[in-house]
KEMARTOR-484662 format. One record per atom (N, C-alpha, C, O): y negated, z, x negated; residue in one letter. Coordinates in steps of 0.02 Angstrom, whole numbers, plus 50000, padded with zeros to 5 digits. Atoms other than C-alpha are relative to their C-alpha. Last residue first. Layout:
residues N
YZXA;...
***
This chain:
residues 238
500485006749984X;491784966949576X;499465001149910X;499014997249895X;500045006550028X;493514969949524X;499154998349995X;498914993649964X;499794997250081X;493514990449582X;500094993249947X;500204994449887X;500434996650040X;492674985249740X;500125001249929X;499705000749884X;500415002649996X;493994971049796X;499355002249965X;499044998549928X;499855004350060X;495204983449770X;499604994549974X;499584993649913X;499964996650037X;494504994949890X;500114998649927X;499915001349875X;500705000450013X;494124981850015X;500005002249926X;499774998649882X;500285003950039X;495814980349998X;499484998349977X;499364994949928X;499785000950074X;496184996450046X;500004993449957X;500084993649896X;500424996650058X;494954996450175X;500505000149947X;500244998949892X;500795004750011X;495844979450261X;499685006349964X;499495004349908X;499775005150040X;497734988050239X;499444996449984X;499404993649929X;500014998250061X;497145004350333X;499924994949947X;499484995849904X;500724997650015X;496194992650480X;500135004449921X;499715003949876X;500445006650046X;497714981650499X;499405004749949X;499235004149890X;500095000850081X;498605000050498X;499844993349992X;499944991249935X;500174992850055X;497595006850648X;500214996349935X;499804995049891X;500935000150058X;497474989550728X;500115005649958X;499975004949898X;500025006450055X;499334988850749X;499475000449985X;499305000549926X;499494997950023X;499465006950845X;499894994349930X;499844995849871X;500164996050018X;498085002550945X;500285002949927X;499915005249883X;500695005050028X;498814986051018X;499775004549942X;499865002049886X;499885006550055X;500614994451012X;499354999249991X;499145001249936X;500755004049994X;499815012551130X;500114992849938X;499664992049897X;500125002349930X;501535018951196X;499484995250000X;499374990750041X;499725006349965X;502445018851021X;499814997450047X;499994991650059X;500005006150045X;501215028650946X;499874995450016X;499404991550020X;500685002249997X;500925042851089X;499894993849954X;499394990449967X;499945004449917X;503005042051077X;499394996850019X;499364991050038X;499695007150009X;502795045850874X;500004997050074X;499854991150082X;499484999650028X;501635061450915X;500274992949989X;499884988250003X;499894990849983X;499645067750918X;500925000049985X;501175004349949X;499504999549922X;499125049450893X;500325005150011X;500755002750048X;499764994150008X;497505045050779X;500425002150068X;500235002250127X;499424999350014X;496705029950733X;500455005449978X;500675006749922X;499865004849922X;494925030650777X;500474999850006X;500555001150066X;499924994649932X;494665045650646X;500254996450061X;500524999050110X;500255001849912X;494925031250523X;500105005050055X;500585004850094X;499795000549968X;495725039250349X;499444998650057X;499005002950066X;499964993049925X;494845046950221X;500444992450065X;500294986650049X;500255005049931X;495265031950067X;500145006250045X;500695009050049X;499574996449952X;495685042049887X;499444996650070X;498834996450072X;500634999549941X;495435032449743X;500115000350045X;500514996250066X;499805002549971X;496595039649604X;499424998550052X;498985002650065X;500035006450018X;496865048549477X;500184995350054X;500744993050062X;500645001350048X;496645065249545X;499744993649978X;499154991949983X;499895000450046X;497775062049698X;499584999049952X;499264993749951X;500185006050046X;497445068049857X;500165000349944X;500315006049926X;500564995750036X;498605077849966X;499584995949961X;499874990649948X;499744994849973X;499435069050113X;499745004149960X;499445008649990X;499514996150049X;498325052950056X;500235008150023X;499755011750035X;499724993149958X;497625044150190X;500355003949974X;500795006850005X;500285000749944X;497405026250094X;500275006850029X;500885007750025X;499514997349954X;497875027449908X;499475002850074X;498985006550073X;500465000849950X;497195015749766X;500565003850086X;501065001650115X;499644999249963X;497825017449595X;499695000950065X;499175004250061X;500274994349962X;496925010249465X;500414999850058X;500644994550078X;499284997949971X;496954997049331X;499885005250029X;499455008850004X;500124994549934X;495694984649269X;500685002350017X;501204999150019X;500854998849949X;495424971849141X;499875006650024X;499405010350011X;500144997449926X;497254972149062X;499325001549999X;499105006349967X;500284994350044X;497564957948898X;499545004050095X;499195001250137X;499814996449949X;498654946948979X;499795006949991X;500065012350005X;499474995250023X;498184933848845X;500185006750023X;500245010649976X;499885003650060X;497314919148929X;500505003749943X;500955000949912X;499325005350028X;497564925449089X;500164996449947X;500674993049940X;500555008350011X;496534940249094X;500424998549978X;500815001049938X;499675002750076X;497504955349185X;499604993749999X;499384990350044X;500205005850023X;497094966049326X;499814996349910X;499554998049856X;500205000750074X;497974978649398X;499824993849995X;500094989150026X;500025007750009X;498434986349561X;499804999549908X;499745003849864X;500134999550049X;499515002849632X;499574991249981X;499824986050003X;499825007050031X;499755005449814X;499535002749925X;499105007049918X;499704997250080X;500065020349928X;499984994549970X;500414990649989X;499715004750034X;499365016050123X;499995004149924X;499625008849912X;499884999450056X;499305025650274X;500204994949932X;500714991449932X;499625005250034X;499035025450472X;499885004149928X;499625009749926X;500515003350040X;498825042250542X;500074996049952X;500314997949899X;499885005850027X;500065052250648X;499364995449985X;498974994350032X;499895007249958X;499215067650724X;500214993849936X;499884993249884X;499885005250068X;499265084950623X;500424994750036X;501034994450043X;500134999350055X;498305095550741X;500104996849930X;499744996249881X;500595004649970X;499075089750893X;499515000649942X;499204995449934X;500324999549960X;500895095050834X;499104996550010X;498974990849991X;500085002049935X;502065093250719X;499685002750036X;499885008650041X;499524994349983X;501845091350529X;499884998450088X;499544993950113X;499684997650039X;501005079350408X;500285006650027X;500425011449991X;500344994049979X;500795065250499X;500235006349960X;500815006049939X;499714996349991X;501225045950441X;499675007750023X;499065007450025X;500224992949943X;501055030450479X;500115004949987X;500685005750009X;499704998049909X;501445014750392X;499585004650021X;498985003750029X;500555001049948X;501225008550208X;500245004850052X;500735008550047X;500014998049900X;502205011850057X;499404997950024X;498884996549994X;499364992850025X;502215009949833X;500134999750074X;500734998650073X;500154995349936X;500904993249892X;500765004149998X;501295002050023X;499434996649981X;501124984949708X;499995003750044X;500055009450022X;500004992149920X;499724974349694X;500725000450000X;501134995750004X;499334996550003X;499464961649489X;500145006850075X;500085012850063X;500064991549964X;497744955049505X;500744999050018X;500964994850057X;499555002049935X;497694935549379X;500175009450023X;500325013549979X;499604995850004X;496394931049282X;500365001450050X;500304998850105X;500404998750071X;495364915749232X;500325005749992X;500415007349933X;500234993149966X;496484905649368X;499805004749920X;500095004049866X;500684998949997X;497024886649356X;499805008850031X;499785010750090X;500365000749938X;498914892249331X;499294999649964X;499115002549913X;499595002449921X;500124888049220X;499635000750006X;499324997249966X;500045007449964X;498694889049077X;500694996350045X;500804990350054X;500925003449977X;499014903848995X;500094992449995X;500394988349959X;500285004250058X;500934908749020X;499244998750015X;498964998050069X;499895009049992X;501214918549181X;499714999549933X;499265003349913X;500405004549962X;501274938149170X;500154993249964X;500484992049914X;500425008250036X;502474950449098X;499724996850050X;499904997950108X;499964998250069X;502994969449144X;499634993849965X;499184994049922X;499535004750067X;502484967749315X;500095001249930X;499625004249904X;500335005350017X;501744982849447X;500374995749951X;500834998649923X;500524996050038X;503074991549551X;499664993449975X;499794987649991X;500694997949988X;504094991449679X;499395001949976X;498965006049993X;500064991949994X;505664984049583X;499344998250037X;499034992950033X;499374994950018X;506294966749566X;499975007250025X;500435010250053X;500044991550021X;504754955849603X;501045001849996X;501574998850008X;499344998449991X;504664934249619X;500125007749972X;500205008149911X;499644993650021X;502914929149629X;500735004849995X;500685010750013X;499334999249993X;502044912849688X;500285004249933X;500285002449874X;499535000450057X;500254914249646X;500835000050012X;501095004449978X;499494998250004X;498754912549783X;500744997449948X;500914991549943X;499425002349984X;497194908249738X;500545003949996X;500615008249952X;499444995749992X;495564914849747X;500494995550024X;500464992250076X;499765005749945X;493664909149711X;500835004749972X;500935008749926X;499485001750034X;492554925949667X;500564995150024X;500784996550079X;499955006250003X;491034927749738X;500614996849960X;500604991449930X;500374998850092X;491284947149776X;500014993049963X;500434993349919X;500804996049990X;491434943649960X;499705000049924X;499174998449896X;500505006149988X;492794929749891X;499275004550008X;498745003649979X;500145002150031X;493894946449837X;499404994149988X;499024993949939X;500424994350056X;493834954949968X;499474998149922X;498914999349900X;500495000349953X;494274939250089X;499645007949946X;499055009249934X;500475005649987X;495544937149997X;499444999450017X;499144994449996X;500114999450056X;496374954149971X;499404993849983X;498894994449950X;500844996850020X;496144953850157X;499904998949930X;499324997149918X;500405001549960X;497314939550183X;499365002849979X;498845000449959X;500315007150049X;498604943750055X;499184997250043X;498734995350006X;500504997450046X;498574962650160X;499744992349967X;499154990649963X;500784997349966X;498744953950355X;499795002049924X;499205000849911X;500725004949990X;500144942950255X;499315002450003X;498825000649969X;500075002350061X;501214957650206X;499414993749987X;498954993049947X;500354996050054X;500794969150357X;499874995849932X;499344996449901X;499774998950040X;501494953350483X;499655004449929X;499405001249882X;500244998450074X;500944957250640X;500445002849936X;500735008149926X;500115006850082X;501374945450780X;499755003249967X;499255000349948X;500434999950020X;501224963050910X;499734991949950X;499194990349925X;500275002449959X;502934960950942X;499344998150027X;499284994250074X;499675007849994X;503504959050786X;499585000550066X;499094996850068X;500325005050045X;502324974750739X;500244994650017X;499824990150010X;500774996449970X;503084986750879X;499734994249972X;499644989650012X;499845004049935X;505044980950846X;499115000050023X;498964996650072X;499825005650007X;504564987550659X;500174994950038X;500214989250016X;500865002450017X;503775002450735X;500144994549969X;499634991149975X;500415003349943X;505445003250827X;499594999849977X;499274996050013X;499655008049977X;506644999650661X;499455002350075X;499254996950096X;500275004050039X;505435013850562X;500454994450040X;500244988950023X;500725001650009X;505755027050684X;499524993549963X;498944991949976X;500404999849961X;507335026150674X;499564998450015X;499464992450028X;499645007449993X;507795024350500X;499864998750084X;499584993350092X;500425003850049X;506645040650477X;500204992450020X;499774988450038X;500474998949961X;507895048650619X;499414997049962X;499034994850006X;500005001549931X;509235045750522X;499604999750034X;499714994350061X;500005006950026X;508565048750353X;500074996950043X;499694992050050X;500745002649991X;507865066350434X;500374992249975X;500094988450014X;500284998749933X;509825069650470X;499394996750002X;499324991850040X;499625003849958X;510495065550298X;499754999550064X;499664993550078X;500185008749997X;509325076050227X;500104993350029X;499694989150047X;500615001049956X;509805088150351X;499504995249968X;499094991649995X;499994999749920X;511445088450278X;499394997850053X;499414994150102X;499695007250010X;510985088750105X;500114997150079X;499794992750108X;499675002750050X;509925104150111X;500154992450016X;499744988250035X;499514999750000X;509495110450265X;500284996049975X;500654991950002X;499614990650026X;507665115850256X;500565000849997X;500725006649985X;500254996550081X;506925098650260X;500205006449978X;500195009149923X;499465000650082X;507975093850409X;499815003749938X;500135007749904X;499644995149995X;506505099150530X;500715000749955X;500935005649925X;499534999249934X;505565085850483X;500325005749992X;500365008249936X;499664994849982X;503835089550397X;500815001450038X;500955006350072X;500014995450064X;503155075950316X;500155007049986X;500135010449934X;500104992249991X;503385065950466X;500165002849941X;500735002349919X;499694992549998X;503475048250428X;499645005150016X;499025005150017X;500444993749970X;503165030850496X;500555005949975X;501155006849988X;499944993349999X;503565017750361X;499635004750037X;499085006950020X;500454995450005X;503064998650364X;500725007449997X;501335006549996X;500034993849946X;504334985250356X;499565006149964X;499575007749904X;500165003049922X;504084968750246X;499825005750053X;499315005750086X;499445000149966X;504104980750078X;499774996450079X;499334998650116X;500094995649933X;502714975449955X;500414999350041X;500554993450053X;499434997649995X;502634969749764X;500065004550068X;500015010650066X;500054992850016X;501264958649784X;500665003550001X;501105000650033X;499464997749932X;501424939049774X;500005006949986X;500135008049927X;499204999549990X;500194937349637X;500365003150033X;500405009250031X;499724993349959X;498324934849671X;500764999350005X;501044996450051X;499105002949955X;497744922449559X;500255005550001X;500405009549957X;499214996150015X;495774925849513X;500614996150049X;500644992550098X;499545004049957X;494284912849473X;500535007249980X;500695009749926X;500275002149944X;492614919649392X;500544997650049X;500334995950105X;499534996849958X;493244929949223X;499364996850102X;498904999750130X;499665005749968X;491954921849106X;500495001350077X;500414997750127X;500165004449965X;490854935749117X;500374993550021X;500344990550075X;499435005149989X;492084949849045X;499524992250068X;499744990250122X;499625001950065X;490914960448954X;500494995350017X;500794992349972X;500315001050060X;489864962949100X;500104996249952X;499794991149937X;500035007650006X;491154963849207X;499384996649957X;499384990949934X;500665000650029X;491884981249137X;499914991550018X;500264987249991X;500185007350008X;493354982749252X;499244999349985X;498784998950026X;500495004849954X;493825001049240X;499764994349988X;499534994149931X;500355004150034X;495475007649179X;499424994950044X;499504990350085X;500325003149953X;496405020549258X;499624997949955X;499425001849912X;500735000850026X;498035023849183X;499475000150049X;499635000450108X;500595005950017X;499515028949281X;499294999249956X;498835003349964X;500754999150067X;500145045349249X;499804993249993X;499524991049943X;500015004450036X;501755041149366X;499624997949959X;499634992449932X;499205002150025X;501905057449437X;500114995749967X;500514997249922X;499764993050048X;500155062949432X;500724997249981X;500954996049925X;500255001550056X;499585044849520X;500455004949944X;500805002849898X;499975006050029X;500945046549655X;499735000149935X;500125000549888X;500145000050066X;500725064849682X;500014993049951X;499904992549890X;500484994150021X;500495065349876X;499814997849919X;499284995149904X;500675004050009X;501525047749861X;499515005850014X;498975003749995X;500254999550067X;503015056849800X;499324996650037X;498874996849994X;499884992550018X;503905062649981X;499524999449935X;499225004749923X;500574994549965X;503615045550044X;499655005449972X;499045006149964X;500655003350042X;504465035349894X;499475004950040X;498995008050016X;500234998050068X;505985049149924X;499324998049969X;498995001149927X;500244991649953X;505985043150120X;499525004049925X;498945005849918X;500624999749982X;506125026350044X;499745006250027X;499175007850043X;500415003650083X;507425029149931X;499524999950048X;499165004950038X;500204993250041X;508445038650088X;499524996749924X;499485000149873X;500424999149972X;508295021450209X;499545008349941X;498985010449930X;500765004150013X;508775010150053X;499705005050069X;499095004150071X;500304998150074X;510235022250052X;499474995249994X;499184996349940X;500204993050008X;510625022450244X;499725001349930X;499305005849923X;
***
């Protein structure tokens, strides 16, 4: 129940994500950084299970109690869209390493993967010594949430995949930061600082049952968030 209420809480902030956590945004002058041709994509800081919420449950008006209540029903929801994806074979954490890849190479860039060990949901405090890894710099992803969510009930405000992630990029010789920017897929309000992804009209389900009924549908929607947000990241490197 308390890893389900922390995540409810990560929900509730990703409207203001950037504002709240005054991230920087720093743009990747490549110009000035020609050598920079090889990146190492470090294990991202990202939760196995997605998140479908309602941004409206009916709890929200009854204090503690009805926190308690939406957490329930949050925990819910998130173990069958988690029975949805297994059954489906889709693993969110792979499908993003995947695209990030494939983002990144579009922009001719060769790409390895970094074995990563996280603590918190967030971006790193230190990076790898220069010269562990063959890599000229190395992209730091913290995906804050993923999943589904709607922002009240009825046909008007249909469930719509979603992603909240923070990235950064660091040159490996002295971890001196490239690039930094916050990158948010379907944002419940947008965030100034921040690059805000409209959402796939194709992927859209009126309630959680209309979700659960359509899996194939249901899984493409957030492959498809998780592939523009990397695109996204992919853009802000090239």
């Amino acid at each position: 129940m308390r890893r389900t209420v922390q995540r409810l809480l990560a929900c509730l902030s990703l409207a203001s994500l950037a504002a709240c956590a005054s991230p920087p945004e720093i743009p990747f002058d490549h110009a000035s950084n020609p050598s920079i041709k090889s990146i190492g994509v470090l294990q991202p800081a990202m939760s196995p299970g997605a998140t479908v919420w309602l941004a409206s449950d009916v709890g929200q008006s009854f204090g503690l109690i009805g926190a308690l209540v939406d957490a329930g029903m949050q925990a819910n929801r998130d173990k069958k869209f988690a029975a949805l994806l297994a059954e489906q074979g889709v693993r969110p954490d792979d499908v993003f390493l995947s695209d990030i890849g494939t983002a990144l190479t579009t922009h001719g860039y060769s790409v390895t993967r970094i074995p990563q060990s996280r603590s918190t949901m967030d971006l790193l405090k230190t990076y790898p010594s220069p010269g562990v890894y063959a890599a000229d710099a190395y992209l730091d992803l913290a995906v804050v949430n993923y999943g589904y969510v709607a922002a009240g009930i009825g046909d008007s405000t249909p469930y719509r995949p979603f992603v909240a992630m923070r990235c950064r990029l660091v040159r490996a010789s002295d971890a001196a930061v490239l690039m930094e920017d916050t990158v948010v897929y379907n944002p419940v309000g947008p965030a100034e600082k921040a690059v805000n992804i409209a959402p796939d009209p194709t992927f859209a389900f009126k309630d959680f049952d209309t979700l659960t009924g359509d899996p194939v549908n249901a899984a493409r929607g957030l492959n498809a968030a998780l592939a523009s947000t990397a695109t996204a990241v992919g853009t802000l490197v090239q």
